[in-house]
C-alpha positions as CSV (number, residue, x, y, z in Angstrom):
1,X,22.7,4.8,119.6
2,X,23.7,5.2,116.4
3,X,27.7,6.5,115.6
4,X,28.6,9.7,113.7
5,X,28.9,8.4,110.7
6,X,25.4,6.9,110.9
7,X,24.1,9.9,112.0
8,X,25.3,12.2,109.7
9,X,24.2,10.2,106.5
10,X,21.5,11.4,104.0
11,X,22.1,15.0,104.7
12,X,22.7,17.0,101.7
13,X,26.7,17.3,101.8
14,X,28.9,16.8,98.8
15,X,29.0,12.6,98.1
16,X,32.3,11.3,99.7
17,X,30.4,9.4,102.5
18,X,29.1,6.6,101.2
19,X,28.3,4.8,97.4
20,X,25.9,2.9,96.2
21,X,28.2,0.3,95.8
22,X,28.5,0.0,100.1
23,X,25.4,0.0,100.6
24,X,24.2,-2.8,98.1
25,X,27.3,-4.7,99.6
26,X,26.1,-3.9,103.1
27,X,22.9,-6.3,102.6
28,X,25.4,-9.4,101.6
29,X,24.5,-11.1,105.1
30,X,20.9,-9.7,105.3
31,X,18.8,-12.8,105.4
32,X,15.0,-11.0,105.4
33,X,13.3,-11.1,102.3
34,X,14.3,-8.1,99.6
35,X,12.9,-9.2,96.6
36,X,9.1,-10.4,95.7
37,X,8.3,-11.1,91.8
38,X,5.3,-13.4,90.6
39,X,5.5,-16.3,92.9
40,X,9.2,-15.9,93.8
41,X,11.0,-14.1,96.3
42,X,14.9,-13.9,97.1
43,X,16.6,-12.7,100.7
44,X,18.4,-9.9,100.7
45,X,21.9,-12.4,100.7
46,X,20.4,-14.4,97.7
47,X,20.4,-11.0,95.9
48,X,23.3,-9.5,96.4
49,X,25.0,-13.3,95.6
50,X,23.2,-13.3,92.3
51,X,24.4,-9.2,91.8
52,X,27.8,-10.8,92.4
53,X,27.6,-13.2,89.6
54,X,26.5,-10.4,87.3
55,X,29.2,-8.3,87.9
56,X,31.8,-10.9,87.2
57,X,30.3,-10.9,83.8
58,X,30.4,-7.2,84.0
59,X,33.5,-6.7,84.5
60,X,34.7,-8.9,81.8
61,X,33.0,-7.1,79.4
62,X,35.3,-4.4,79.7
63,X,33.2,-1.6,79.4
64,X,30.0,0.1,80.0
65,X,26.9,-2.2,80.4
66,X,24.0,-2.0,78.4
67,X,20.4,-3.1,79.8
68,X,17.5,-3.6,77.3
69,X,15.5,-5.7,80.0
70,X,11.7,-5.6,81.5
71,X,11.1,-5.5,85.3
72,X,12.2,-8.2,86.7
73,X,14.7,-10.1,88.9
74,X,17.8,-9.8,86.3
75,X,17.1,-6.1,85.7
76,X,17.7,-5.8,89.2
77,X,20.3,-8.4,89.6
78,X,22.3,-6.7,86.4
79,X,21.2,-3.3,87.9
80,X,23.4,-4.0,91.3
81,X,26.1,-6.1,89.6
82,X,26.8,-3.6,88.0
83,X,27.0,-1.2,91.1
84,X,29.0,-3.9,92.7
85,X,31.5,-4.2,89.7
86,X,32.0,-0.5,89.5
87,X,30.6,-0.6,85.8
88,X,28.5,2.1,84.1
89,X,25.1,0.4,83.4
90,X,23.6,1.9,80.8
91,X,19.3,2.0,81.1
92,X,18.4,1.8,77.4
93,X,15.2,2.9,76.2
94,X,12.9,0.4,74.8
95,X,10.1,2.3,73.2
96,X,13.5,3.4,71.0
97,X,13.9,1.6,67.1
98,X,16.1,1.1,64.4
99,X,18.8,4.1,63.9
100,X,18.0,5.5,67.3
101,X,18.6,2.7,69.3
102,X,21.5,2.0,67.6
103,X,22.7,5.7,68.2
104,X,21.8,5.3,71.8
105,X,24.3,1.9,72.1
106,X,27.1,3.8,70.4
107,X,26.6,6.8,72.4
108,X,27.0,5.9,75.5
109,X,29.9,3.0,74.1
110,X,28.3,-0.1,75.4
111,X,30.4,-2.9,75.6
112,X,27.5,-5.9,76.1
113,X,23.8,-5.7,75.9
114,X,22.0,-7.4,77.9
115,X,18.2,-8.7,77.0
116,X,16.0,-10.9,77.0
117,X,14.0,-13.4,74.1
118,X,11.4,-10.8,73.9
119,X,13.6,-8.1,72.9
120,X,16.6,-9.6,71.5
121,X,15.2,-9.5,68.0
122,X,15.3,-5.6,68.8
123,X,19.2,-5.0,69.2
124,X,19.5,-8.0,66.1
125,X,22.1,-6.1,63.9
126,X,22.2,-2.9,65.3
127,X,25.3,-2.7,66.4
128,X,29.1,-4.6,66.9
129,X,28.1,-5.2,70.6
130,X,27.9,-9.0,72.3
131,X,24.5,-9.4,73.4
132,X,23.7,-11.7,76.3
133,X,20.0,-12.9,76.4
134,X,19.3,-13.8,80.4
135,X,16.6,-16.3,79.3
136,X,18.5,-19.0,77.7
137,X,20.7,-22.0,78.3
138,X,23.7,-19.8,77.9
139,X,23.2,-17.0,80.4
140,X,22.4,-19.7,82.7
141,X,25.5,-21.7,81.5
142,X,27.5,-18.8,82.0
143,X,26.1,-17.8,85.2
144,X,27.1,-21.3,86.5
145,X,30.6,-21.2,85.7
146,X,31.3,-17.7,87.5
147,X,32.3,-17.0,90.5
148,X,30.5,-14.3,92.5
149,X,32.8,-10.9,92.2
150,X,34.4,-9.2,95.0
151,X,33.0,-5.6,95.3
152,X,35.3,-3.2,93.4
153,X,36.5,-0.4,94.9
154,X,34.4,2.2,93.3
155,X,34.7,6.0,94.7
156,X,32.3,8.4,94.7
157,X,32.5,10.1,91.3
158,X,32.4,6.5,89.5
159,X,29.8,6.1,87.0
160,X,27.0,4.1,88.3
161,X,24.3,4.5,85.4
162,X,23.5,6.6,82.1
163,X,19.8,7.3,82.1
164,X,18.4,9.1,79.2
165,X,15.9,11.4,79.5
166,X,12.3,11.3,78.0
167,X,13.3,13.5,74.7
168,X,10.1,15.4,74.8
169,X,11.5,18.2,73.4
170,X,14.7,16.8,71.6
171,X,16.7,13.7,71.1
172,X,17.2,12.0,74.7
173,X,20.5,12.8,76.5
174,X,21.7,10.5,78.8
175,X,22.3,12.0,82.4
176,X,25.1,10.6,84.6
177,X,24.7,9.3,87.5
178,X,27.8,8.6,89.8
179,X,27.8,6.1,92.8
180,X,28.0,8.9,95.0
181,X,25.1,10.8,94.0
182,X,22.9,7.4,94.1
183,X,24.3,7.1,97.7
184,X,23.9,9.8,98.5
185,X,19.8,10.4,97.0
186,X,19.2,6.6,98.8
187,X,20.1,7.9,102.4
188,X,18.1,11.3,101.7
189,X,14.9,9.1,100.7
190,X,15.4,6.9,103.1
191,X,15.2,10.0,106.0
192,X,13.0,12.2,104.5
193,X,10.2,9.6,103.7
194,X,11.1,8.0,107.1
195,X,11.3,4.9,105.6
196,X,12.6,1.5,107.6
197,X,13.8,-2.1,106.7
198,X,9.6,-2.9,107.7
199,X,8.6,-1.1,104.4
200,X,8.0,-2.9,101.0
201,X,8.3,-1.0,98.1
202,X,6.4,-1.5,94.9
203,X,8.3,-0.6,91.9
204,X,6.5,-0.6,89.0
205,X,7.4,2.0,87.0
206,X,9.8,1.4,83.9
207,X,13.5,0.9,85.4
208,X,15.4,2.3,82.1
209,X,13.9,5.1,83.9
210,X,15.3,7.3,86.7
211,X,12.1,7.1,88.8
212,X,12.3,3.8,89.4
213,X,16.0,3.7,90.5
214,X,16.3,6.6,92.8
215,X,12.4,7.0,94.3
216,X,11.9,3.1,94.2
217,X,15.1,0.9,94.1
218,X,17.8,3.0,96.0
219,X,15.6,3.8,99.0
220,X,14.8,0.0,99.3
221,X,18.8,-1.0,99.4
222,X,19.3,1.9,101.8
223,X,16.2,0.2,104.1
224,X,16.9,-3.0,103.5
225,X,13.7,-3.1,103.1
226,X,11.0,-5.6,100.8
227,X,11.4,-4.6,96.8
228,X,8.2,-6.1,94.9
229,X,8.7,-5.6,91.5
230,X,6.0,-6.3,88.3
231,X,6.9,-6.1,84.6
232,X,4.3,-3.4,83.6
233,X,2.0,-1.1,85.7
234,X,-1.7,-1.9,85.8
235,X,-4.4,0.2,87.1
236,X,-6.4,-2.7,88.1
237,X,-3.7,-4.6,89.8
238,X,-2.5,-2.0,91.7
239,X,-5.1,-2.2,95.2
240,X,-4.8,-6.2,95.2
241,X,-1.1,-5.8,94.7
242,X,-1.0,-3.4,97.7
243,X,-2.9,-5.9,99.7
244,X,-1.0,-9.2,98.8
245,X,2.0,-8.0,99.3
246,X,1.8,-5.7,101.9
247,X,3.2,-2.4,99.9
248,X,3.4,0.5,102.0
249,X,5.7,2.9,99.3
250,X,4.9,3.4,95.7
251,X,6.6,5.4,93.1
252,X,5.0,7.0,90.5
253,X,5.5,9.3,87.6
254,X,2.9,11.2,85.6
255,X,-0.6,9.4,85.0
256,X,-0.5,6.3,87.4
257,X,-3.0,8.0,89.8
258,X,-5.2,8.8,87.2
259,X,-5.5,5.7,85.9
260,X,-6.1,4.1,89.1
261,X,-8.9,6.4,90.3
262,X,-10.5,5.4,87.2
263,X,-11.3,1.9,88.3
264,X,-14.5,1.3,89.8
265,X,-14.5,2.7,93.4
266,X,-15.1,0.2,96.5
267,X,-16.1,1.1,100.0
268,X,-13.2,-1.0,101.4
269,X,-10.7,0.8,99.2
270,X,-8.6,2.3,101.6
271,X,-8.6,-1.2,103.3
272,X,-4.2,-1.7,102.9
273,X,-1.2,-0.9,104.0
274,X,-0.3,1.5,101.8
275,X,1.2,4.6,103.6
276,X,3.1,6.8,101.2
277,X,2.6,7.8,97.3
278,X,5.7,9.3,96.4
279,X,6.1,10.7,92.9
280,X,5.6,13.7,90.0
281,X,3.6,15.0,87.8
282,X,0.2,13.9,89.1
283,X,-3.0,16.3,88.4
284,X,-3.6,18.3,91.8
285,X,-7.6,16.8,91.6
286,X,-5.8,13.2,91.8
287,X,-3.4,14.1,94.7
288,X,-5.8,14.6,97.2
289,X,-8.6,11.7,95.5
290,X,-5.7,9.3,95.6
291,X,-4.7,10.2,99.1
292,X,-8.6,10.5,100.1
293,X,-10.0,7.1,98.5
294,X,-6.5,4.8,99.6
295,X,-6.0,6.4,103.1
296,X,-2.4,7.2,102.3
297,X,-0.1,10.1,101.8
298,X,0.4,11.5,98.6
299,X,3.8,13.9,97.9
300,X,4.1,15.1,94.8
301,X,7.4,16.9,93.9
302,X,9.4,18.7,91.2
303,X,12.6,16.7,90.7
304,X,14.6,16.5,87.4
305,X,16.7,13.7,86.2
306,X,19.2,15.2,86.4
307,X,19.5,15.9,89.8
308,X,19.9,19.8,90.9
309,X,16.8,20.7,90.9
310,X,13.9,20.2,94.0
311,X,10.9,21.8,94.6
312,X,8.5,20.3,97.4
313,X,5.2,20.5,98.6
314,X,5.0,21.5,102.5
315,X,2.1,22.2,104.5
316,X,-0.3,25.1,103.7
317,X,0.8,24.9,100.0
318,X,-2.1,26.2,97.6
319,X,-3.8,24.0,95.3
320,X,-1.6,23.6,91.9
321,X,0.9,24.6,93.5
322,X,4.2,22.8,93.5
323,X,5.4,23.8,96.9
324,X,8.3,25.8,97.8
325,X,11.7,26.0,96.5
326,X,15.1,25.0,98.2
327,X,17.7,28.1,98.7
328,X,18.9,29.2,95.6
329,X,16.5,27.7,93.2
330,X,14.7,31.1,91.8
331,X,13.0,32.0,88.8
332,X,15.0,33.4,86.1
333,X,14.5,36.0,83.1
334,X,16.9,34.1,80.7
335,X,17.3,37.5,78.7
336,X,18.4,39.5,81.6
337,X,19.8,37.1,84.3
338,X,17.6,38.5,87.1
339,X,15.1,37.3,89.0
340,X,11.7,37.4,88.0
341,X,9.2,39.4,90.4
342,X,6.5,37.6,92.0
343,X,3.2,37.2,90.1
344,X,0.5,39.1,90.7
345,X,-3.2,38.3,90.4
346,X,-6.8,39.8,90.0
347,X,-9.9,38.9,92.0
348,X,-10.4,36.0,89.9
349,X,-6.8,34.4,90.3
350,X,-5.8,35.5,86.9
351,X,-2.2,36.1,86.5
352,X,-1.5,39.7,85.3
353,X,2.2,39.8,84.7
354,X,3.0,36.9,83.0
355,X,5.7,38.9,81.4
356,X,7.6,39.9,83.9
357,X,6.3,37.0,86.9
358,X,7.3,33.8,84.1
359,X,10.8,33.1,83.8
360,X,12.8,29.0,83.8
361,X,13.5,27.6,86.8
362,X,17.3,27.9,87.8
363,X,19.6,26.4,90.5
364,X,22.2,29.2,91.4
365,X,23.8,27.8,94.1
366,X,26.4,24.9,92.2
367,X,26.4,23.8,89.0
368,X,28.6,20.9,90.4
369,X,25.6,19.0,91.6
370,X,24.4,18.3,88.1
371,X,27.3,15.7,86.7
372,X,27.0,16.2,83.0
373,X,25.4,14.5,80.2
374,X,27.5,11.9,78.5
375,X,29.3,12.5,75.1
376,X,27.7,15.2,74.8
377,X,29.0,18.2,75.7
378,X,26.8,20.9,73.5
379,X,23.7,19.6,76.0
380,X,25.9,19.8,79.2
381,X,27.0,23.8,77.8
382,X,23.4,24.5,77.3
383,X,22.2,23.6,80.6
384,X,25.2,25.0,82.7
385,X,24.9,28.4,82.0
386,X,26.1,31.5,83.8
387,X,27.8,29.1,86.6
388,X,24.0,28.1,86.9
389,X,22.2,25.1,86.2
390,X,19.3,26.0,83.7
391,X,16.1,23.0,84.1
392,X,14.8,24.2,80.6
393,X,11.3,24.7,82.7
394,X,9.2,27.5,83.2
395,X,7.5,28.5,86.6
396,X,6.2,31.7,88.3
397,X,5.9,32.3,92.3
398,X,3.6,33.6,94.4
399,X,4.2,36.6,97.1
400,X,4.4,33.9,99.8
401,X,7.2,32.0,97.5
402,X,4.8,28.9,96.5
403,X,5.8,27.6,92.9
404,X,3.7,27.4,89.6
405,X,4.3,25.2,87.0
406,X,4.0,27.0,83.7
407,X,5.3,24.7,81.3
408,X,8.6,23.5,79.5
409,X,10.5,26.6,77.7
410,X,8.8,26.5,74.5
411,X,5.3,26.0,75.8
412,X,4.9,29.8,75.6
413,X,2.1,31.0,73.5
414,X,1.5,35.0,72.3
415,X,-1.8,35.7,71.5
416,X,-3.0,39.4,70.0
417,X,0.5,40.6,71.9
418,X,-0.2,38.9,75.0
419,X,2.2,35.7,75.7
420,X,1.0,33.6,78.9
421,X,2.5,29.7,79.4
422,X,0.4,26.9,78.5
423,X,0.5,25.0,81.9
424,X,-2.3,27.4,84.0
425,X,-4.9,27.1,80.9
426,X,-4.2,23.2,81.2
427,X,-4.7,22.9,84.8
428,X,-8.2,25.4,83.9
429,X,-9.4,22.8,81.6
430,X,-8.8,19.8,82.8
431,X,-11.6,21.0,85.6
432,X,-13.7,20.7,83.0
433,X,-15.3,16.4,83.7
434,X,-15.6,15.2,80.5
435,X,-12.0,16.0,80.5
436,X,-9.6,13.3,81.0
437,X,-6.1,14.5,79.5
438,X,-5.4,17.8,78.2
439,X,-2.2,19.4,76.4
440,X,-2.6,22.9,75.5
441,X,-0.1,24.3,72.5
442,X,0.3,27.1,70.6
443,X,-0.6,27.1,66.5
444,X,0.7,29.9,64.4
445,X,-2.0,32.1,63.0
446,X,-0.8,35.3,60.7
447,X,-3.1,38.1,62.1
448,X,-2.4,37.4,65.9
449,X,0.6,35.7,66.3
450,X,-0.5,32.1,67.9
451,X,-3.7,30.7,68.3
452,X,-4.6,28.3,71.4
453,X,-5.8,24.8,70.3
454,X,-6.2,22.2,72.9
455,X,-5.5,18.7,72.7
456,X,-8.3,16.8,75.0
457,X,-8.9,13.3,75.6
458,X,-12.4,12.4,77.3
459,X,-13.5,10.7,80.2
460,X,-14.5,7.2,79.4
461,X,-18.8,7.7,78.3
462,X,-18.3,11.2,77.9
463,X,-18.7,13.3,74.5
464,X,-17.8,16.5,74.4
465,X,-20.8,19.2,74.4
466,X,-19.5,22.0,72.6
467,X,-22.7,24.6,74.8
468,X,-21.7,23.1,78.2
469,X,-18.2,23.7,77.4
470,X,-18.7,27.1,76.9
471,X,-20.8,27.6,79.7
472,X,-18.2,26.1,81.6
473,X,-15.6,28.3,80.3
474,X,-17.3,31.4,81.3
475,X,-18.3,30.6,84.7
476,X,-14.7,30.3,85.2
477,X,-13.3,33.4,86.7
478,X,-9.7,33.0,86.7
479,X,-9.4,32.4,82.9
480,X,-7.4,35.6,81.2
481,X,-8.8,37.0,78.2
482,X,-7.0,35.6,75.5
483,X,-7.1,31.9,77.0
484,X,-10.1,30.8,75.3
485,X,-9.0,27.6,73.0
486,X,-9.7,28.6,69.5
487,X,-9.4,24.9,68.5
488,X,-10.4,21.5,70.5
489,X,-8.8,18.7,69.4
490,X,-10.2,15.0,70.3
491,X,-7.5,12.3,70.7
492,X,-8.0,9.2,71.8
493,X,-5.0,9.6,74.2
494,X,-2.4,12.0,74.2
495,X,0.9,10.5,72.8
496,X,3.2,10.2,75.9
497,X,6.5,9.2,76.6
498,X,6.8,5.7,78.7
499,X,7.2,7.4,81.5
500,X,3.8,9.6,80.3
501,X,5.0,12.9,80.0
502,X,2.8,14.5,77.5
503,X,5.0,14.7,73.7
504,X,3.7,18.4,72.1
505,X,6.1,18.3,69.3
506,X,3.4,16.5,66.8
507,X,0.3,17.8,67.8
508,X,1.9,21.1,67.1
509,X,3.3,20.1,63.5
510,X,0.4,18.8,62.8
511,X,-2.1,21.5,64.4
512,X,-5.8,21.0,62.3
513,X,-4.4,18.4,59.8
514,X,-5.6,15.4,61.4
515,X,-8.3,13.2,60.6
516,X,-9.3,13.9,64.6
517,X,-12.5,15.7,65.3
518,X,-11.7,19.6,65.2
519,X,-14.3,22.0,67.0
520,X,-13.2,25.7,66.1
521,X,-14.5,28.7,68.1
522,X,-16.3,31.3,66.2
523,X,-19.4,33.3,67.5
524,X,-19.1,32.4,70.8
525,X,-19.2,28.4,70.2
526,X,-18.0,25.6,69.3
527,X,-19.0,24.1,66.1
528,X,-16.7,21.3,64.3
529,X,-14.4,21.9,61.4
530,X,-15.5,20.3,58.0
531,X,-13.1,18.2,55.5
532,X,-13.2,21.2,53.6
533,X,-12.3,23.6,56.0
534,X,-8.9,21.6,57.3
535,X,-8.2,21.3,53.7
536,X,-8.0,25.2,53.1
């Protein structure tokens, strides 16, 4: 049986139980494989040695930690040094250049970067930071001189990690992360998921990303289970993945179930031990395809970075729906601080009060859950508002309290004196099949106020028929009357973050100036825009 302290772990107390410091620590003498990369694999023991070694170096450094690495067995092994050490590792963003990256280094004051050969060239010159690059003589050198750390002392409110966000909307903030909250998140996953030491997790989403470490990573020290790690996600090496290494968890973000229902389809697919799919931000169609084709469970969930905020899927939950709130996460007019009324349809499913029934997603209950963003305390004064935590996301809920997705908070578009959130037209048309990707935004018109233009990127062989899409969008019955895209845009793909959330911010600056085909609506079809007419 276990003992009360046991027992009572991963509920949703206040941290002050455990960090994520004990828990790495608690694998030192765990001789079952944790690790799997390539062709090599490490025990549990071997790891948290090697983590030791790192966080000697760490801790020398004398300040915060910053990682410019791939996946891989040092991103990890700097990843839990760090933890060990009780030094703030800082996950830096490598799609970042020039004067941004070097803002992001002396943001969050890093002390020593850490890279590799690949990306040292990167940092070169950016900043007055020691670098250490792990694949050389002199990491290795250095590695061989040092003596494996003793775990610091860390309590819960020490800074384990500073994770920026994705910056869709504005420059990327990092989002602190303390060793109790990681604790703390591990032990929930860990119960919730009913996960055990006999799973093996696949983490190949990016780790400067906060998917990775808390849906991925944590839940695998918690376990001591099997972490199999891969540089960079592929579709096609996903299912033999699965199979060789016997995954039963994988963590996802955004399009990674898309693109692996796009590979050719095979009768043994769902063949493997793959059990759980645990993520955001998938399309509802490839939730249940995934699940359906791979003989697996899919949960999909709202979760922010930064911590506060849940919503979950349960049982009986409606298609597009994103489940059901916890307590005091509600749906807030941010003009009048009261809850928004529940949304009411027609017949057809189309919403009739967007209005009143839209309103950003709010956690009421504690603002002390979210734990700031560092340096900069503008960002943290803009999302603590009211005593509240405000997730800068917009949402309406049904009568029976399941969740709707209606976009970020400037993803509102007023059309002829009607404003209605881009997410539910995006969702519409993306059940169109020559559809792959679609990102709906509003482009200013001086007569009606916006005009809709859609941003689509087909299905592989597909062209876009301009008469089947318009019979398509009038045999749909829940589309309101001013959601009809006045433009069509084709991209080759949508420009996306690393982590693939969808960035609007061009395609909205840029509206019909593009070289990019542009079909415009007039007389009830679709007909495309000439040189000329994007000129005017």
């Amino acid at each position: 049986m276990p003992d009360e302290k046991t027992a009572l772990l991963g509920d949703d107390r206040p941290a002050g139980e455990v960090t994520f410091a004990e828990l790495v620590a608690a694998r030192a003498a765990d001789d079952r494989t944790a690790l799997g990369f390539e062709d090599a694999s490490w025990t549990w023991r071997e790891v948290v040695t090697e983590s030791r070694r790192r966080a000697t170096l760490a801790r020398a450094a004398g300040g915060h930690v910053g990682l410019f690495l791939e996946n891989g067995p040092e991103h990890l092994f700097w990843l839990l040094g760090c933890a060990l050490a009780g030094v703030p590792a800082v996950e830096l963003n490598p799609t970042r250049r020039g004067a941004e990256l070097a803002r992001d280094i002396a943001h969050t004051d890093c002390a020593l970067l850490v890279t590799e050969t690949s990306r040292a060239p990167l940092i070169e010159g950016l900043a007055d930071v020691p670098a250490l690059t792990v694949d050389t003589g002199d990491h290795t050198g250095r590695l061989a001189g040092t003596h494996p750390a003793e775990v610091a002392p860390v309590t819960p409110e020490t800074i384990f990690s500073l994770v920026f966000t994705s910056g869709t909307t504005s420059a990327p903030k990092a989002v602190i992360c303390t060793q109790g909250r990681l604790g703390r998140i591990a032990l929930q996953q860990r119960d919730r998921r009913g996960l055990t030491r006999d799973d093996v997790f696949y983490v190949v989403m990016p780790m400067f990303h906060s998917n990775a470490l808390m849906a991925g990573i944590a839940p695998a020290v918690a376990t001591g289970g099997r972490l199999v790690l891969r540089r960079k996600f592929s579709a096609s090496g996903f299912l033999p993945d699965v199979r060789r290494h016997g995954v039963t968890f994988f963590n996802y973000v955004g399009k990674p179930l898309s693109y692996v229902l796009a590979t050719p389809e095979r009768p043994d697919d769902a063949d493997n031990p793959l059990r759980i799919a645990f993520g955001n931000e998938a399309a509802e169609r490839d939730i249940g395809e995934f699940a359906r084709r791979f003989g697996c469970t899919v949960i999909d969930s709202y979760g922010s970075s930064e911590g506060e905020i849940r919503l979950n899927r349960v049982p009986g939950t409606p298609p597009g729906s994103l489940g059901v709130a916890e307590a005091g996460t509600l749906v807030i007019d941010p003009e009048t601080l009261r809850e928004c009324p529940p949304a009411e349809f027609d017949e057809h499913g189309v919403l009739l009060n967007a209005d009143e029934a839209i309103g950003e997603i709010v956690d009421t209950t504690g603002a002390g859950k979210f734990e700031g963003y560092y340096n900069n305390p503008e960002a943290t004064a803009k999302r603590v508002r009211n005593g509240w935590t405000w997730s800068g996301d917009l949402a309406y809920r049904d009568a029976a309290g399941y969740w709707y997705f209606a976009g970020r908070d400037d993803d509102w578009l007023r059309v002829d004196g009607e404003n209605f959130a881009a997410a539910p037209l995006e969702r519409l048309l993306a059940r169109f099949d020559a559809f792959a990707d679609v990102a709906v935004y509003a482009v200013p018109d001086e007569h009606v106020g916006d005009q809709v233009m859609a941003a689509v990127a087909l299905a592989p062989g597909r062209t876009f028929d301009p008469s089947a899409f318009t019979a398509f969008l009038a045999a749909q019955p829940d589309l309101g009357t001013k959601w009809t895209p006045r433009y069509i845009r084709l991209v080759e793909a949508l420009p996306r973050t690393p982590t693939n959330k969808v960035i609007k911010r061009g395609l909205r600056k840029e509206a019909q100036d593009t070289t990019d085909p542009v079909y415009e609506h007039r007389n009830a079809t679709y007909t495309p825009r000439t040189q000329r007419q994007r000129a005017r």
